[in-house]
C-alpha positions in Angstrom: 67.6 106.6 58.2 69.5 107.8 60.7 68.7 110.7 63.4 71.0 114.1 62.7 73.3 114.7 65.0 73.2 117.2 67.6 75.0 120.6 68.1 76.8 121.0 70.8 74.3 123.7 71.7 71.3 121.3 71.5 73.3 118.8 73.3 73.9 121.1 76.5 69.9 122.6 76.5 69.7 118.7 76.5 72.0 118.1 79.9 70.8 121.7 81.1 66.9 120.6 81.5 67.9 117.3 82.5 69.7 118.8 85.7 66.9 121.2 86.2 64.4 118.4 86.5 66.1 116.4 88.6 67.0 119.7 90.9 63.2 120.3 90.5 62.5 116.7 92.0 64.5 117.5 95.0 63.3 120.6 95.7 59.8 119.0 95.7 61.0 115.9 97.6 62.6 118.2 100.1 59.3 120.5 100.9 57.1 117.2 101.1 59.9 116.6 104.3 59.4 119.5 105.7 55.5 119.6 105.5 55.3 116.2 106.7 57.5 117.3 109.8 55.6 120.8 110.0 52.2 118.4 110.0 53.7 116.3 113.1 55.1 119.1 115.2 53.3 122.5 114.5 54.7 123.9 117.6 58.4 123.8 116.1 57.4 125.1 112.6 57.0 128.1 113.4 60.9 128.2 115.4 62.0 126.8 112.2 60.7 129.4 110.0 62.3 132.3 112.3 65.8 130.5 112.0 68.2 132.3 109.8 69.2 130.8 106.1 73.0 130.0 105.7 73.6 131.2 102.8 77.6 130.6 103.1 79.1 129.2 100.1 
C-alpha cells in the first residue's frame, strides 16, 4: 500500500523544519565557539561583548 502523497503545503512545513534544524545546529555549533574562546581568553570576552553587531544586509 502505498503512502499518500503530500500537499504542497505539507511538503514545504516539511523543507521549512528541516532548514530550521539545521539553522538550529549552527547556531548551537557557533555559541559552543564562542564559549570555548570566552573559556580561553576571559580578558577579551568582555571587549567582544561591547563590540557593535553588523546588522548590514
Amino acid at each position: 500500500m502505498k503512502a499518500p502523497q503530500k500537499t504542497e503545503a505539507e511538503k514545504r512545513a516539511e523543507r521549512l523544519a528541516k532548514a530550521l534544524r539545521a539553522n538550529l545546529g549552527r547556531r548551537k555549533s557557533q555559541s559552543r565557539g564562542r564559549d570555548a574562546v570566552t573559556a580561553e581568553h576571559p580578558e577579551t570576552a568582555k571587549a567582544d561583548a561591547k563590540m557593535p553587531q553588523d546588522d548590514s544586509e
